[in-house]
Structures are given as C-alpha cells and as structure tokens.
Phi, psi and omega in degrees: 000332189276336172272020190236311178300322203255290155014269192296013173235328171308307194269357155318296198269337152307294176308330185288320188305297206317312194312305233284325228261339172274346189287310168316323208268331173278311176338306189286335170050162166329340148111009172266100179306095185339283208295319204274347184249358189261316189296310162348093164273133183300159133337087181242208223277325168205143191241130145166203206247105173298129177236140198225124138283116163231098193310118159279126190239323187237163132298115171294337201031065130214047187094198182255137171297232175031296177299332192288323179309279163318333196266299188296311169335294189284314185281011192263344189276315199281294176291355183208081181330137166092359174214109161291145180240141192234135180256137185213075178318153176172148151281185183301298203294332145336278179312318187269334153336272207291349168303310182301304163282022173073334160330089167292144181239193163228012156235147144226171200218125194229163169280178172293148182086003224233013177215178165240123170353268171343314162296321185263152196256135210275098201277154176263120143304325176076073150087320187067053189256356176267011193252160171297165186260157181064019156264161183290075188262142171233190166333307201274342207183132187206129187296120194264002187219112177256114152270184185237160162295000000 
C-alpha cells in the first residue's frame, strides 16, 4: 500500500506541477486571435474586370445561356474579392462589329465552329486532367458549360 499511495501522490504533484507551469502559456496562445484571423481577407492574387463575350449562334432550348453565365458569374464574383467577371451576351454580327472596332474581350464563349483560330490565344491545359476524358480540347479551345436536362 505504501508504494501504491507514494505512486499517486508523485504523479498527483507531477500533473499539478505540469497544470501550475502550462496554464500561462496556453492562456497566452500565439498572441493571436483566432475569430479576428479566421475573419481575415488575403490578398489576392489578381484585381481587376474579367470580360467574357458569349457569341449566340444556336439555340439551346434550355433557356438562355447568357443568363446562365451572368447567374455563375456573379457568384464566382461573390467568392473571389477582387476580380470580376462581366457577361456580355450579343449576336455573331454583334460580335464581329465589335471585333472590326478592336473590342477585344478576354474570354469568349461560342458554339463549336463559331470563332477562327486566329482569333483566340493558345491556353496550357496541363494534360486535361481537370477536364472530362473524351472531350475534344485543343490549345485554343475547351468545352466550358455541361448543364444537366
């Protein structure tokens, strides 16, 4: 009994000590407030206005594309301070006016066959390993919108 009693009062007065010699130091934490560092908005990475031209050539019959766009738009907008993206709906003869007067955009969203090489600037996909298999990607162009029916 007696070595069983002098056990627990050693490791009694061990935990206390540990308590007596950890309790400032976690009080003090990194000297940071969590909720005020959690709350933090970064930096980010690029600030300015994205322009997205989306030529209409077909119908889709599942409403308007454009709207669907501007409707992703804005929340992609909501998430990521500092960069906007502007949907800018318009027909072919629209579009090639504004082609004609150098308004450039810097994304567009086409049917397939509805642009020419020569217009668009050549993106690195990395393989296409975020794109589905078996779509058709070349440099230039890569399928951007899946709805569901």
């Amino acid at each position: 009994m007696g070595k069983r009693l002098c056990f627990r009062v050693v490791t009694a007065l061990l935990i206390l000590l540990f308590l007596l010699y950890a309790a400032p130091r976690v009080g003090e934490g990194t000297g940071e407030s969590f909720y005020v560092k959690s709350r933090e908005l970064r930096e980010p990475a690029y600030v300015g206005t994205v322009t997205l031209y989306h030529i209409v050539t077909c119908k889709t019959y599942q409403g308007s594309m454009t709207a669907f766009l501007t409707e992703r738009a804005e929340a992609f907008n909501k998430r990521n301070f500092g960069v906007r993206i502007t949907v800018e709906g318009m027909g072919e003869k629209d579009f090639w006016e504004r082609m004609s007067y150098g308004r450039r955009a810097d994304m567009y969203s086409f049917f397939s066959g509805a642009l020419y090489e020569e217009l668009l600037q050549p993106a690195d996909f990395e393989s296409g390993e975020d794109l589905r298999s078996g779509l058709g990607v070349t440099p230039y162009a890569a399928p951007g919108v899946f709805r569901a029916m």
